[in-house]
C-alpha positions in Angstrom: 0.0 0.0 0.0 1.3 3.4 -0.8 0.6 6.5 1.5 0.9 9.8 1.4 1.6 12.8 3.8 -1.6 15.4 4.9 -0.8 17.7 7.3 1.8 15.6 8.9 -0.4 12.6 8.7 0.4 9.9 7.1 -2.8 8.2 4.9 -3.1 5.9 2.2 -2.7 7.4 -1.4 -6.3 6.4 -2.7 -7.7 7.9 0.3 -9.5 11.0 -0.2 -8.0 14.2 1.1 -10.3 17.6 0.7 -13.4 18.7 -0.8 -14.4 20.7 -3.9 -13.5 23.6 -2.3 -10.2 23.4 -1.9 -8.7 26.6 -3.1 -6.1 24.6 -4.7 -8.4 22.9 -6.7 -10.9 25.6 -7.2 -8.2 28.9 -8.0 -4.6 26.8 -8.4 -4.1 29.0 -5.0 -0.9 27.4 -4.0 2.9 25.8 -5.3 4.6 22.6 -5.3 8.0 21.6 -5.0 9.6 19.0 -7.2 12.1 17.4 -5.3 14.8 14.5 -5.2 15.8 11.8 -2.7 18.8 10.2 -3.5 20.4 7.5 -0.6 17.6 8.6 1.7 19.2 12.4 1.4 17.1 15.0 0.4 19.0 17.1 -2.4 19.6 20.5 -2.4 17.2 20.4 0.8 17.8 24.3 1.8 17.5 25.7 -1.8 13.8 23.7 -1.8 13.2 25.5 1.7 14.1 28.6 0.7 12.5 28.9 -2.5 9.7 27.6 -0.9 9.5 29.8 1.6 9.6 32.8 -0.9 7.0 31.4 -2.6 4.5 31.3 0.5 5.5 35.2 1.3 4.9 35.9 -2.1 1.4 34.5 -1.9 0.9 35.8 1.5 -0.2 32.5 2.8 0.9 32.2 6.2 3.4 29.1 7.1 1.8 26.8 9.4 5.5 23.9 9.0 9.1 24.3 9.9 12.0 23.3 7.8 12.7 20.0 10.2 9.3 19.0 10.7 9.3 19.1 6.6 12.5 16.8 6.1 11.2 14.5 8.6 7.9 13.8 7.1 9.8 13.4 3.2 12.1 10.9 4.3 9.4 9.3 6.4 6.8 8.5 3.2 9.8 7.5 1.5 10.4 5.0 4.2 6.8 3.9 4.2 6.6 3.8 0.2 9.4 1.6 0.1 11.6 4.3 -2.3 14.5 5.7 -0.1 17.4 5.3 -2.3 16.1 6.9 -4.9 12.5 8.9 -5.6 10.7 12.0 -6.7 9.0 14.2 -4.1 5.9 15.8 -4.7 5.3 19.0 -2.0 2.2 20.5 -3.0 1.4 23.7 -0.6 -1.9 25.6 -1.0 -4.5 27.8 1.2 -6.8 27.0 3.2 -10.0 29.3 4.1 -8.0 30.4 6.9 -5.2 31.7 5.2 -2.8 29.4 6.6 -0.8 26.7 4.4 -2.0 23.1 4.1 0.3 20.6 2.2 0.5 17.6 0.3 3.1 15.5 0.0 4.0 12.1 -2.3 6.8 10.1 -3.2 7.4 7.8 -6.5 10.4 5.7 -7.3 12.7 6.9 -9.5 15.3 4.6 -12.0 18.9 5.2 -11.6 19.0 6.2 -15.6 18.0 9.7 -14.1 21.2 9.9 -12.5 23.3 9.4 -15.4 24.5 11.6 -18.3 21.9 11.3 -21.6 23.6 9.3 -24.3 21.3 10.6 -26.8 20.6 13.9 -27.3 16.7 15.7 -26.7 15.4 16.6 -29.8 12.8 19.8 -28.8 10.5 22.7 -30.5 9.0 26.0 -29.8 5.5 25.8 -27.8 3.3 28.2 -30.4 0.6 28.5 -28.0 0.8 30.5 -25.5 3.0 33.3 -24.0 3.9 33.8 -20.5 4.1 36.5 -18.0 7.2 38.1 -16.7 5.8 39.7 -13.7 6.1 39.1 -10.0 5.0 35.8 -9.9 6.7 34.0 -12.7 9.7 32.4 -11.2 7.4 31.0 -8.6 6.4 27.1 -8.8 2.7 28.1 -8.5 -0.1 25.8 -9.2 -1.1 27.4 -12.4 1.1 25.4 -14.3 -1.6 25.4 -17.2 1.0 26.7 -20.4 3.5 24.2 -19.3 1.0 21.1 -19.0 -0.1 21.9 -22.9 3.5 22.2 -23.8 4.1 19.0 -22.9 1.2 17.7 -24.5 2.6 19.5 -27.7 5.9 17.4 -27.6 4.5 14.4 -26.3 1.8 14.6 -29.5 4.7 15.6 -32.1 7.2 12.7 -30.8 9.3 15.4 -29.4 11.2 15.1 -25.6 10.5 18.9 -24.9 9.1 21.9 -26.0 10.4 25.7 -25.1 8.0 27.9 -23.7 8.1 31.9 -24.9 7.3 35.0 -22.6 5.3 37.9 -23.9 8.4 39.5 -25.5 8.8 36.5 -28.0 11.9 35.4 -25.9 12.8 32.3 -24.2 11.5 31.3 -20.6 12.4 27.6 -20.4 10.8 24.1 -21.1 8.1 22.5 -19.9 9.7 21.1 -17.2 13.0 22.6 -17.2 15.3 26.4 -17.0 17.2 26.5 -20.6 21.0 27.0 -20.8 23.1 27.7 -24.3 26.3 28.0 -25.0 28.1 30.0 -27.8 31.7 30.6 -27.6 32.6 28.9 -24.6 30.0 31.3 -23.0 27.1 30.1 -20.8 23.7 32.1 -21.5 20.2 31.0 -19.8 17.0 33.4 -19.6 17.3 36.0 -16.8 14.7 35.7 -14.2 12.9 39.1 -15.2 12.1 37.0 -18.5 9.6 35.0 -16.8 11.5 31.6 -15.9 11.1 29.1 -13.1 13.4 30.0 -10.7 14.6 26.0 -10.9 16.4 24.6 -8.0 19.2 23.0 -10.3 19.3 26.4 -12.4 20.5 27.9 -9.4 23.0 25.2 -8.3 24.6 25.3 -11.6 24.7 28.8 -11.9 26.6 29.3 -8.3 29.6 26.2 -9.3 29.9 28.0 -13.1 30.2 30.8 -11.3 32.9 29.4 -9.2 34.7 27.5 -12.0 35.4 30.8 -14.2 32.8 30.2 -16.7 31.6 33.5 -18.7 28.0 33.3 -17.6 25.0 35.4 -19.0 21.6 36.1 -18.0 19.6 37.9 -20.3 16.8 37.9 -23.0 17.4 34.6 -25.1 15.5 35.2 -28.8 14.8 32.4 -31.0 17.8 33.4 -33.0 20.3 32.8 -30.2 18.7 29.3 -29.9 19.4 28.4 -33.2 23.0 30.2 -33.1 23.9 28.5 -30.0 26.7 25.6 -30.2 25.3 23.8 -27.8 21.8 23.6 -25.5 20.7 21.8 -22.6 17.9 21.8 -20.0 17.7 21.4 -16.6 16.0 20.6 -13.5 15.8 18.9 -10.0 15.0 15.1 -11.3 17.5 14.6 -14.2 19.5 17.1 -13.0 21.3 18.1 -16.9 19.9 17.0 -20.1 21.6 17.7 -23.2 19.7 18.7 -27.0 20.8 17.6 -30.0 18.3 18.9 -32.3 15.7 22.1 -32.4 13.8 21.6 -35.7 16.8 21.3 -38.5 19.6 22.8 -36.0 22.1 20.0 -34.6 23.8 20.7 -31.5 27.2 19.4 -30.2 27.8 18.7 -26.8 31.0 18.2 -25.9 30.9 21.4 -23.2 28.0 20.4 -21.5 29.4 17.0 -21.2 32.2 18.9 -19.4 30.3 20.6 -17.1 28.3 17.7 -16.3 30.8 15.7 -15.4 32.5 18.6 -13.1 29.8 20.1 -11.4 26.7 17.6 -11.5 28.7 13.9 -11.5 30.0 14.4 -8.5 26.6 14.6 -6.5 26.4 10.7 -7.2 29.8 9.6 -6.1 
């Protein structure tokens, strides 16, 4: 039997949870964190925390959980669900007619293959669809997720692995279920955050150790242009950590570079 977390109470998964008039279902009033276990260690634990945290300020929904209480109950369902060594968190945080936060959380197993380098290279497409915000609430993980479901759909349907999702400018924000890096040059570029991107967990690792390697690094308006300019292209996030593209409509990508930075800043998190 699987289970998830309610509140700090732990209840089988087909059990249900709320009513229709949870704001979470009714509005999308709320965020979720996407998060890894790996060895029964909860990665990048503070970065989820904090962004988390921001999140809930943002919203001004008033924290009702702690940071240790938090951990305790992740690494607990993972216990019960049988998925320690290695499995995908689901947080979901929404608000409740009080104004306080109320959370979900569940776990699924995850293969080892996401922990590993992608052999073959993502072929991806521009979402046509749709145009998102850059305003105060883009970077957020909110539960209106509603432009990124139907770009998945739209690579799912066209035998693609991805598809990019634009902001209102006609730029790049980042996948449907990733922050977007290029590099041209030997120089690292990835949408700033006033372009409207997900303010991804492993975006932010990665930035910090290029940072501290010496790489050139550039945060700015990405156009299509750039994309197809770029040498190389890769996505990433807090499941498969760096993903590598090959191919963006008749554009083939190396990716030699990225294989370098992989294996000096994300490889090691594994060893």
């Amino acid at each position: 039997m699987n289970f998830v977390c309610f509140n700090g109470n732990f209840l089988p998964a087909d059990e249900p949870l709320f009513t229709a008039q949870n704001r979470n279902f009714r509005y999308g009033d709320g965020l979720f964190e996407t998060i890894k276990i790996f060895e029964s260690k909860i990665l990048f634990e503070q970065f989820h925390y904090d962004r988390l945290l921001f999140g809930l300020k943002m919203l001004q929904i008033k924290n009702t959980f702690n940071a240790l209480d938090l951990s305790q109950w992740i690494l607990e369902l993972c216990n019960k669900n049988y998925c320690n060594d290695s499995a995908r968190v689901r947080l979901a945080v929404y608000r409740n007619d009080q104004n306080f936060s109320e959370f979900v959380i569940e776990t699924f197993p995850l293969s080892g293959e996401v922990n590993r380098w992608n052999e073959k290279g993502l072929t991806i497409d521009l979402y046509p669809y749709a145009r998102k915000n850059a305003d105060a609430f883009s970077n957020l993980k909110t539960a209106n997720f509603l432009p990124y479901v139907l770009a998945e759909l739209f690579a799912r349907e066209r035998g693609l692995d991805d598809a990019i999702v634009l902001n209102a400018f006609n730029n790049l924000a980042d996948s449907s279920k990733a922050n977007i890096f290029l590099i041209k040059k030997k120089e690292v570029f990835t949408p700033a955050m006033h372009q409207g991107c997900v303010n991804g967990i492993m975006r932010r690792f990665l930035l910090e150790e290029l940072k501290r390697n010496n790489y050139s690094i550039h945060q700015q308006e990405i156009s299509e242009q750039q994309l197809l300019d770029a040498d190389e292209v890769f996505l990433t996030n807090s499941i498969f950590d760096m993903r590598w593209i090959e191919k963006f409509r008749d554009k083939n990508y190396f990716s030699e570079q990225s294989f370098s930075i992989y294996q000096k800043i994300i490889r090691p998190l594994y060893l």
